[in-house]
GUDRENBA-321864 format. One record per residue (C-alpha): residue number from 1; residue in one letter; x, y, z. Coordinates in steps of 0.1 Angstrom, whole numbers, plus 5000, padded with zeros to 4 digits. Example, Ala and Ser with C-alpha at 12.3 -4.5 7.8 and 13.67 -1.06 7.14 Angstrom:
<recs>
REC resi resn    x    y    z
REC    1    a 5123 4955 5078
REC    2    s 5137 4989 5071
</recs>
This chain:
<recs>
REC resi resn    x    y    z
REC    1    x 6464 1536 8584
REC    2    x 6435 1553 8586
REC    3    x 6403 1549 8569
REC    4    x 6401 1578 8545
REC    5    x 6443 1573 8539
REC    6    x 6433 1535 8532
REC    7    x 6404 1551 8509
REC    8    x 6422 1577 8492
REC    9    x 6447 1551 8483
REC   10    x 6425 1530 8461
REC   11    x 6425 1542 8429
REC   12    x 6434 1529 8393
REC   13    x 6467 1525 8399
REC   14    x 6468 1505 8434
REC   15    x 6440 1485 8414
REC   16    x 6466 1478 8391
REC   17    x 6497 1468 8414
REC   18    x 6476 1446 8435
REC   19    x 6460 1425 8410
REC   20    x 6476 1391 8399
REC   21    x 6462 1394 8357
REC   22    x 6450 1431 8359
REC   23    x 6488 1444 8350
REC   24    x 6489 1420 8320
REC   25    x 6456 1425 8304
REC   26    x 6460 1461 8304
REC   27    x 6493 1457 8291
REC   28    x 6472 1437 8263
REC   29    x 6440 1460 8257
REC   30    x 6465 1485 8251
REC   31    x 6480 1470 8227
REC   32    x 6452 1467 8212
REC   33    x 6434 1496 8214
REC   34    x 6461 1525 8230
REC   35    x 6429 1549 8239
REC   36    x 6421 1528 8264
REC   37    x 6440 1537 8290
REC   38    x 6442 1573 8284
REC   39    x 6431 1596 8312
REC   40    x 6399 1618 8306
REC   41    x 6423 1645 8308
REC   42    x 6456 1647 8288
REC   43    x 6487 1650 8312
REC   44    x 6491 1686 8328
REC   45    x 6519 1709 8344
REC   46    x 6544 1712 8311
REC   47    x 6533 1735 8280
REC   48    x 6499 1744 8266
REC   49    x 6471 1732 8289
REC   50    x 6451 1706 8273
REC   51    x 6414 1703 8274
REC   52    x 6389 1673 8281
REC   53    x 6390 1646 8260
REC   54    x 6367 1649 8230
REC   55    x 6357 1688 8232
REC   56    x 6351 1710 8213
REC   57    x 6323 1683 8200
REC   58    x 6305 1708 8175
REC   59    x 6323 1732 8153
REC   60    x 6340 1756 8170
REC   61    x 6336 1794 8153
REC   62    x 6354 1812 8185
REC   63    x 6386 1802 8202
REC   64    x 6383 1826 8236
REC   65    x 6362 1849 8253
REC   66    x 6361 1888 8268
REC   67    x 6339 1899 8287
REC   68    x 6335 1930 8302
REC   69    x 6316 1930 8331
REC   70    x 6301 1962 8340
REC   71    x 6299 1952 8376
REC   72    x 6266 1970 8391
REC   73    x 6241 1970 8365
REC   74    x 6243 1996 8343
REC   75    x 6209 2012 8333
REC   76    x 6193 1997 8302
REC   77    x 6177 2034 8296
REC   78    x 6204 2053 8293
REC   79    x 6227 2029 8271
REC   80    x 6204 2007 8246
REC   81    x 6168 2002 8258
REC   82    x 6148 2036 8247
REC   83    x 6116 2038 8259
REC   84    x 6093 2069 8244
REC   85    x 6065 2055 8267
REC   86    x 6083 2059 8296
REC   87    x 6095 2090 8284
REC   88    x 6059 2108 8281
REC   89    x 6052 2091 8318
REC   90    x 6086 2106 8336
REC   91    x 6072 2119 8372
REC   92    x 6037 2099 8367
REC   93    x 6030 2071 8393
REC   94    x 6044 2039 8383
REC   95    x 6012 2014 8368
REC   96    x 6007 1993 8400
REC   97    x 5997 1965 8373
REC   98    x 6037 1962 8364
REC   99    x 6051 1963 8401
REC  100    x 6021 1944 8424
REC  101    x 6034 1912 8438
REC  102    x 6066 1919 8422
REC  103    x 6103 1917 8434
REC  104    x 6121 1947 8437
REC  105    x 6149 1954 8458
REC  106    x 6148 1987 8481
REC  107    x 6116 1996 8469
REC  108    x 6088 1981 8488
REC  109    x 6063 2002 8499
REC  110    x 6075 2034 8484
REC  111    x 6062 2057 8462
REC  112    x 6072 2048 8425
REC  113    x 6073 2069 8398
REC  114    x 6084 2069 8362
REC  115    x 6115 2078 8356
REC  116    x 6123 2090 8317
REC  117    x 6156 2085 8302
REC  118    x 6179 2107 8315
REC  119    x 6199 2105 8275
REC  120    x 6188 2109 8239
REC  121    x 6193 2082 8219
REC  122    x 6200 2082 8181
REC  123    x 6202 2053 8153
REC  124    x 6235 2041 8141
REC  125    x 6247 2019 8118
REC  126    x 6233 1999 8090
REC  127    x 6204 1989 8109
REC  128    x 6200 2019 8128
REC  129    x 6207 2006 8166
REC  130    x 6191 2025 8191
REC  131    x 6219 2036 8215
REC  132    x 6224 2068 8238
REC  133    x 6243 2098 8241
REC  134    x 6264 2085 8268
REC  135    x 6279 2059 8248
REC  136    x 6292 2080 8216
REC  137    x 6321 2057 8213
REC  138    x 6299 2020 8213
REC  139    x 6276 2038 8188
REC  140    x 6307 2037 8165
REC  141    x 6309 1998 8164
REC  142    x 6273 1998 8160
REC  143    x 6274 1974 8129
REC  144    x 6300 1946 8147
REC  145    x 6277 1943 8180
REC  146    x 6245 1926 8187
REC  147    x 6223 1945 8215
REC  148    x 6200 1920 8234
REC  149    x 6174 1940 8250
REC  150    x 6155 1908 8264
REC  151    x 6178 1895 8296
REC  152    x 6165 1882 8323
REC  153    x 6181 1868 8355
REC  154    x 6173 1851 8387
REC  155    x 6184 1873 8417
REC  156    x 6179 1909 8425
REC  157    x 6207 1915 8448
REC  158    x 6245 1921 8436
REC  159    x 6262 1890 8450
REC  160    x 6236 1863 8445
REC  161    x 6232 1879 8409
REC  162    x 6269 1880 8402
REC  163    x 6272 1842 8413
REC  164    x 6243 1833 8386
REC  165    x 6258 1851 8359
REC  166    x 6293 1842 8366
REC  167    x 6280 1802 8371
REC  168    x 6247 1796 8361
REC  169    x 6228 1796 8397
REC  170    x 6227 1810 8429
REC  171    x 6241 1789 8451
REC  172    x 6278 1794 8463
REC  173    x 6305 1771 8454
REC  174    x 6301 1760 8423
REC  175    x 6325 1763 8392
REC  176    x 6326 1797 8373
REC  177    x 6320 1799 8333
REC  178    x 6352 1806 8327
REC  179    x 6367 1777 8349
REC  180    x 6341 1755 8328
REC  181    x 6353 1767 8293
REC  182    x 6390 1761 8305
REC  183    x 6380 1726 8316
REC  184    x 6367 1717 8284
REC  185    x 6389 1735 8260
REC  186    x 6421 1740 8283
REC  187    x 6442 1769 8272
REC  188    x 6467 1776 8243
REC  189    x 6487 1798 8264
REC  190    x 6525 1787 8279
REC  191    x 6534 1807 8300
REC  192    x 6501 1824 8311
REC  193    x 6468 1809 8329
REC  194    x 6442 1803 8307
REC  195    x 6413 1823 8331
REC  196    x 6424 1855 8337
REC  197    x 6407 1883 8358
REC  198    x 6414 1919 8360
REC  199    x 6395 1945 8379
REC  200    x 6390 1986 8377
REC  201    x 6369 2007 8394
REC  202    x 6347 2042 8391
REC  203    x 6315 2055 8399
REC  204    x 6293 2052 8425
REC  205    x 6294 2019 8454
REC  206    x 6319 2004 8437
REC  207    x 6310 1976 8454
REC  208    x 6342 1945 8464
REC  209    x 6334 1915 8442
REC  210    x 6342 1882 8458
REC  211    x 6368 1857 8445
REC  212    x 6349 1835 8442
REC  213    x 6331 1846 8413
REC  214    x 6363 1829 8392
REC  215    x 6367 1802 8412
REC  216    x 6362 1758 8404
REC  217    x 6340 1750 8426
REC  218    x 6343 1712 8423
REC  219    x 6364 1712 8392
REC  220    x 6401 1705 8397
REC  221    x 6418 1741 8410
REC  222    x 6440 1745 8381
REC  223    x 6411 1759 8361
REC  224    x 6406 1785 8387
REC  225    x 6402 1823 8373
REC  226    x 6438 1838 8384
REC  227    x 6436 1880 8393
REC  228    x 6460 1900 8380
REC  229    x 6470 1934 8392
REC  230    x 6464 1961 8368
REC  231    x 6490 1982 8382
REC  232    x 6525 1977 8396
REC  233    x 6537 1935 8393
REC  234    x 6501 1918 8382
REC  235    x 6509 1890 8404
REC  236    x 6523 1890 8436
REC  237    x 6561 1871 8443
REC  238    x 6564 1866 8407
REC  239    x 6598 1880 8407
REC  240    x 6627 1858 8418
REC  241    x 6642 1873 8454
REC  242    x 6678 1889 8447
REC  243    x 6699 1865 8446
REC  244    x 6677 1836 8427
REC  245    x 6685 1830 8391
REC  246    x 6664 1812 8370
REC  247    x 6685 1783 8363
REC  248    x 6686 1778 8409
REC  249    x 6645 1787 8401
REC  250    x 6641 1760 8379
REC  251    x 6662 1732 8400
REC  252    x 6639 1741 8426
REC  253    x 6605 1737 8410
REC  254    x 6618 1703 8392
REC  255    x 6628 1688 8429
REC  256    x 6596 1695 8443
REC  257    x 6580 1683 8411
REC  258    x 6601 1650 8421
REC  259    x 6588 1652 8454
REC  260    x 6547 1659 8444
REC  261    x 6554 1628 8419
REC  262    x 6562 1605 8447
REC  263    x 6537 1610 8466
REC  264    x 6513 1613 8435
REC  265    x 6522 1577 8429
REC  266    x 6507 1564 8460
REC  267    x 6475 1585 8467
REC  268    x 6465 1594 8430
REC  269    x 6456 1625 8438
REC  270    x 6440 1651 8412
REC  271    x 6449 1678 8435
REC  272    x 6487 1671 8441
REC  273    x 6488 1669 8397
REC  274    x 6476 1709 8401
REC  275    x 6498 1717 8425
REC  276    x 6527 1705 8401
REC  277    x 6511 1723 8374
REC  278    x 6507 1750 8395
REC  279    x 6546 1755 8407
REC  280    x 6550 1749 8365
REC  281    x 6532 1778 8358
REC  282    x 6545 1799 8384
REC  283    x 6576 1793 8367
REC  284    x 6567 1800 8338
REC  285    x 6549 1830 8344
REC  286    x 6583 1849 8357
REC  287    x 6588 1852 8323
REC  288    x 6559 1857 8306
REC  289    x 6542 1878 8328
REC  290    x 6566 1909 8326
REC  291    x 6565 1910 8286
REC  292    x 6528 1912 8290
REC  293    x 6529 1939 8310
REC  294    x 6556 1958 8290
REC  295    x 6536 1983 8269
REC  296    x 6567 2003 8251
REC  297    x 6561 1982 8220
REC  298    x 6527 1995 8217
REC  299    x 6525 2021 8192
REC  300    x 6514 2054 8203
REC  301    x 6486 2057 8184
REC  302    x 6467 2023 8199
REC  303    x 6480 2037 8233
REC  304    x 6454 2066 8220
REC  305    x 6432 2047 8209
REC  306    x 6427 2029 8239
REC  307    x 6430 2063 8256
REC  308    x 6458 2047 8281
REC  309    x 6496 2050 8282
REC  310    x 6501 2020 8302
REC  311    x 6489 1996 8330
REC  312    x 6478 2027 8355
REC  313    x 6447 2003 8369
REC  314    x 6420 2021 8347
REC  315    x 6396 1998 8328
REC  316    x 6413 2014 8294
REC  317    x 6447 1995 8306
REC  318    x 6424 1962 8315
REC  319    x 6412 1965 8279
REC  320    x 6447 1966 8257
REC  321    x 6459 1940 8286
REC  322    x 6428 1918 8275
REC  323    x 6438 1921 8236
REC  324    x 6472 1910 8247
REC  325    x 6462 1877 8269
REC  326    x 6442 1869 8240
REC  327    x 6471 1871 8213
REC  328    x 6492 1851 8243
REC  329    x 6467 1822 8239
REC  330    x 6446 1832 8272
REC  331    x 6408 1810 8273
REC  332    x 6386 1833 8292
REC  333    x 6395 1873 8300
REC  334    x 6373 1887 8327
REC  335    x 6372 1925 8329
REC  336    x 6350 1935 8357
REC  337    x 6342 1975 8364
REC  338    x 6328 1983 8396
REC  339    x 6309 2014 8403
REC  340    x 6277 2008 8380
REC  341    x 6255 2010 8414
REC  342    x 6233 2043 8405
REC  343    x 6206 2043 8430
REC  344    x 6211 2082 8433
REC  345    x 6228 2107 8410
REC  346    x 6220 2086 8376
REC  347    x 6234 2113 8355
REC  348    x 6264 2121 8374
REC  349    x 6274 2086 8378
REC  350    x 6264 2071 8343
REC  351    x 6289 2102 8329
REC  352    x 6320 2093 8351
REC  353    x 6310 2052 8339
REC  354    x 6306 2058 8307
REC  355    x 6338 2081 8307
REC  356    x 6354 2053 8319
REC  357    x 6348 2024 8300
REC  358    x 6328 2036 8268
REC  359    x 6362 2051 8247
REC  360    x 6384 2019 8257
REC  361    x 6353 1986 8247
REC  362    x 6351 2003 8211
REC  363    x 6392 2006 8210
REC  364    x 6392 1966 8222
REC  365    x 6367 1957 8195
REC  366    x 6380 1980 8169
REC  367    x 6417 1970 8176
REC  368    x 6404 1929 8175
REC  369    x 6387 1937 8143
REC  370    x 6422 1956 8129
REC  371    x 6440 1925 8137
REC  372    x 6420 1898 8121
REC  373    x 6410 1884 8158
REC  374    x 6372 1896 8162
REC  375    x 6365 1865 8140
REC  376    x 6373 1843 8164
REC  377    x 6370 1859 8196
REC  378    x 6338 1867 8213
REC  379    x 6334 1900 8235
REC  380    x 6307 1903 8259
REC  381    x 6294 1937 8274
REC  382    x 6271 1936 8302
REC  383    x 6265 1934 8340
REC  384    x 6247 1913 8367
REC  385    x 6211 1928 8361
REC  386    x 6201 1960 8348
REC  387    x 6181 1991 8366
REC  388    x 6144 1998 8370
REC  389    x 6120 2020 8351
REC  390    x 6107 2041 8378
REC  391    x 6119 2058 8412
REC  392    x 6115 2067 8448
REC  393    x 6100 2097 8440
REC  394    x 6120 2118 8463
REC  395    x 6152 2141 8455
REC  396    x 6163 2164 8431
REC  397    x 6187 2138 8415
REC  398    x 6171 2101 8410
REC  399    x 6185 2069 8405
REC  400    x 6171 2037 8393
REC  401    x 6172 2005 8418
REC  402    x 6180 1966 8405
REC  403    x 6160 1952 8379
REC  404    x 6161 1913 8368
REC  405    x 6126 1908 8348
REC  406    x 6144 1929 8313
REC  407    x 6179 1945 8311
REC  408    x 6204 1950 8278
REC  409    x 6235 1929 8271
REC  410    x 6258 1932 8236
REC  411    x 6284 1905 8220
REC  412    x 6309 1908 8192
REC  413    x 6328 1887 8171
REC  414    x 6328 1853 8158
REC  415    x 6298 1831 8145
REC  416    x 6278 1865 8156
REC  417    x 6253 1887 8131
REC  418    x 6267 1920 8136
REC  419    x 6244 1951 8138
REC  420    x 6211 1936 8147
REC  421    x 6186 1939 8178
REC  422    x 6176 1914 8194
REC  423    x 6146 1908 8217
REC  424    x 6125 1939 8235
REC  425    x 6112 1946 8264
REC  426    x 6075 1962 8271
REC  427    x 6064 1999 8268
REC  428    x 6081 2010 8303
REC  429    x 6105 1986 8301
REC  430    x 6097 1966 8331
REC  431    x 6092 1924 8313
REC  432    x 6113 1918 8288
REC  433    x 6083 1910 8262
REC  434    x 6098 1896 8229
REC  435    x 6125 1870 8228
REC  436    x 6131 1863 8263
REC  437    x 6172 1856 8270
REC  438    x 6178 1840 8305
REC  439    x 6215 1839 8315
REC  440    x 6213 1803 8310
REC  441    x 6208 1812 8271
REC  442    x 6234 1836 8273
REC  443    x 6256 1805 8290
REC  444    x 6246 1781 8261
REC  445    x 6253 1799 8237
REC  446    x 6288 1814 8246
REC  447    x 6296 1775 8249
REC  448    x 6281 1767 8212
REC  449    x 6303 1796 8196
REC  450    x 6335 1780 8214
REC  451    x 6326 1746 8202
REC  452    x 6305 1731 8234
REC  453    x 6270 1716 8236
REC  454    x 6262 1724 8266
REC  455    x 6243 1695 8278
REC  456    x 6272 1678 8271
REC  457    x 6301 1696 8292
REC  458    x 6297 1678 8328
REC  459    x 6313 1667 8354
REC  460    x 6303 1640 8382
REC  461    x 6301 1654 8417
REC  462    x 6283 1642 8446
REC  463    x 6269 1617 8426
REC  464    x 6254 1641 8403
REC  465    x 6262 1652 8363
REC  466    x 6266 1689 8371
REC  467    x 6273 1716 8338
REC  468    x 6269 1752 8336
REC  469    x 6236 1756 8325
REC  470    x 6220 1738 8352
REC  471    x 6189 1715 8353
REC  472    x 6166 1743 8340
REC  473    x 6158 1749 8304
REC  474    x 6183 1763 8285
REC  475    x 6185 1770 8249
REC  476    x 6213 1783 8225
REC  477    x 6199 1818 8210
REC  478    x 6202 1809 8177
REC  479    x 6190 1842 8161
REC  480    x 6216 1861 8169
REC  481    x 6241 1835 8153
REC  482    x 6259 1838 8119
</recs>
C-alpha cells in the first residue's frame, strides 16, 4: 500500500474497526448521549440538502438570496450617486488633491478631467431617493430598496475585483459566498441545486467571467454554484438518451451509488459522498429541471411584466427564472450581466444596460413583493466596483474608468429598512466619505439576515479557521437593518 492510500485510509471509521474497546464504548456514549456520534454534516445525496450542524445560530429574517450582478461596474453617476459638484466642474481638470498617489486603472499619467453626469436625477419615494433618468423602472420600487452610496472594495481590475466580491479576497481558489451560505444553511430544494448561476449579456466588453467565481474552493464540491443555460436545455445531458427510461435511469444511479458506498466504507472519503449526491441530483434534476424551465403557466401579464416571453437568454428571462428557483427552494441565485464596462460611449452603453436590465429587477422585486416572498428573500443589485468621476479628456464621447475608493450598491427584502440612503461619498464623488461599506460588511451582513454570525461560519483548512469575511475587520451594517 502506499503511503497516502495507508493515510487516506485512517479515518473514524478504520479507528473504530481496529480498536479492541473503541466499538463498545461508542456503542455506549451513544446510548447515552445519541449526538455524539453524529457527523458535522447531516447525511447527503437523498432529498433536501441539509446544512451544518447548529446554523442558522441567530435569528434568521431571510431564507435565500438574489443577487444581480451587474458584471462591469456600472457608473454610480448615472444610476444613484448625484453629484451637483461634479456637475458644475464637467470639463475642468480633475483636483490633483483626490487622484495623487492614488490607484486608478488606465489612467496614469493622463489628463483627467471632470466628467458631469451624463443623466438627471429626480427624488422618488417616501424619502425622496436620488436616482436617474436611466433607471425609470428602479425609481418605481424606490420605497422597498436601500441605496448604499458608501462601497468600497479592494482591487481595481475586473477579475481580482469579481473574486473579492464573489469570496471575500483576492486570492484565487477560495470558496464563493454563495457556496458558503449553502454550506451552512444547505438548501430546501429536491430536485434543484441549492447555488444556482445564470448569465446574460449587453453592452459594451462584455467581458467572460470565470467559473470560478461560484466555485468551493476548499469546501466539499457539492456546494459548488451550478450554471444554468438561459436558453435551450439549462443543463447539458440532462435528458435521458432515447431509449433510457427513468425507471433503467434510476437502476443505474442506485448501482453506482452501491458501488461509491463500497468504496466509501474503506477510504472515508468526503469527496466520493458528493459524487453520490451528485449522480442523486443529476437524477433528480431530469425532472425538475424541465418544469422550471416550462413558462406556459406563467400568465401573460407577469410575462409583461418581466418584459420576456420565455427563457430567450436575456437578463428579463434570468430574472422570472430566479423568482422561480427561489419558490423551488433554491439557497443562493446568481444573475450576472456582462457588458457594464463603459470606458467610452457612457451614454450609449448605459442606455442599451439599463434597457436591459432596469424593466426586468423592478418586475423581480415587484412580483417577490406580490407573492408574499420579498419578506424573506434578500435581492442584491450591484457590480464588482463602480466608475470614476473624471475622464481622459479626449473624444467626443467619454467614458468613466474603474473606481474602488466609493461606488453604489441597493438590497431588498427581508430584515431590510426600505426607502432609505445610506452612506455618501465626497463632493466629486471620488472617497466614499460617510458610512464607509467594505464588501466585507456587505458579506456580513447578507450572512446576519440569513441567520449567520459570520465569525462563526468556518471551516478548517490547512490548518487554518477560514470564513468569508476574512481576517480583516468586518462589521454587520446595522443601519440599514429592520
Amino acid at each position: 500500500m502506499l503511503p497516502h492510500e495507508y493515510l487516506s485510509q485512517q479515518h473514524r471509521r478504520t479507528f473504530l474497526r481496529t480498536s479492541g474497546l473503541g466499538l463498545g464504548g461508542a456503542a455506549l456514549a451513544t446510548m447515552m448521549n445519541p449526538k455524539l456520534l453524529k457527523a458535522e454534516m447531516a447525511p447527503t445525496g437523498l432529498g433536501v440538502e441539509p446544512g451544518r450542524a447548529g446554523f442558522p445560530n441567530l435569528p434568521a429574517r431571510v431564507k435565500r438570496v438574489i443577487f444581480l450582478y451587474m458584471s462591469g461596474g456600472p457608473s454610480q453617476f448615472e444610476t444613484f450617486d448625484y453629484k451637483p459638484e461634479l456637475e458644475k466642474m464637467d470639463g475642468q481638470p480633475m483636483p490633483e488633491s483626490f487622484t495623487k498617489g492614488q490607484p486608478i486603472a488606465q489612467l496614469q499619467g493622463q489628463e483627467l478631467r471632470c466628467l458631469g453626469p451624463r443623466a438627471k436625477f429626480a427624488k422618488y419615494g417616501a424619502n425622496g431617493q436620488e436616482i436617474s433618468d436611466f433607471l425609470p423602472w428602479t425609481a418605481k420600487i424606490a420605497d422597498d430598496i436601500t441605496i448604499i452610496r458608501s462601497m468600497t472594495t479592494d482591487q481595481i481590475n475586473h477579475d481580482p475585483a469579481h473574486t473579492v466580491m464573489n469570496t471575500g479576497t483576492s486570492i484565487s481558489g477560495r470558496p464563493s459566498m454563495g457556496s458558503w451560505i449553502t454550506y451552512g444553511l444547505g438548501s430546501e430544494a429536491d430536485d434543484l441545486p441549492g447555488f444556482v448561476v445564470l448569465t446574460s449579456t449587453g453592452g459594451r466588453n462584455p467581458q467572460p467571467i470565470s467559473s470560478r467565481q461560484w466555485a468551493t474552493g476548499f469546501l466539499p464540491s457539492r456546494f459548488q454554484g451550478v450554471e444554468f443555460q438561459s436558453a435551450g436545455d439549462p443543463v447539458h445531458y440532462v435528458r435521458n438518451p432515447k431509449g433510457i427510461s427513468p425507471e433503467r435511469q434510476r437502476r443505474l444511479v442506485d448501482t453506482v451509488h452501491a458501488l461509491n458506498g463500497l468504496r466509501n466504507d474503506l477510504v472515508d472519503n468526503p469527496e466520493i459522498q458528493t459524487r453520490i449526491a451528485a449522480y442523486e441530483m443529476a437524477f433528480r434534476m431530469q425532472t425538475g429541471v424541465p418544469k422550471l424551465m416550462d413558462f406556459s403557466e406563467e400568465p401573460q401579464h407577469v410575462l409583461d411584466m418581466y418584459g420576456t416571453q420565455g427563457a430567450d437568454g436575456s437578463f428579463a428571462a434570468n430574472c422570472l427564472l430566479a423568482r422561480r428557483l427561489a419558490e423551488r427552494g433554491v439557497r443562493f441565485i446568481q444573475l450576472y450581466h456582462r457588458g457594464w464596462d463603459h470606458h467610452g460611449d457612457l451614454v450609449k452603453f448605459m442606455t442599451t444596460c439599463t434597457e436591459l436590465t432596469d424593466r426586468p429587477a423592478y418586475a423581480l422585486v415587484n412580483d417577490l413583493k406580490q407573492r408574499g416572498m420579498l419578506d424573506d428573500t434578500l435581492v442584491v443589485w450591484g457590480g464588482e466596483f463602480g466608475r470614476t468621476p473624471m475622464f481622459q479628456g479626449k473624444g467626443e464621447d467619454p467614458g468613466r474608468d474603474h473606481h474602488i475608493r466609493g461606488f453604489s450598491m441597493w438590497l431588498a427584502g427581508g430584515g431590510i429598512k426600505p426607502g432609505i440612503t445610506y452612506g455618501a461619498s465626497d463632493d466629486l464623488g471620488y472617497n466614499a466619505a460617510e458610512n464607509k461599506t467594505h464588501v466585507r460588511d456587505l458579506h456580513a451582513t447578507m450572512l446576519q439576515l440569513l441567520g449567520i454570525d459570520h465569525n462563526r461560519l468556518t471551516y478548517k483548512y490547512q490548518g487554518l479557521d477560514f470564513k468569508l469575511t476574512g481576517v480583516d475587520p468586518a462589521h454587520v451594517v446595522k443601519d440599514i437593518l429592520a
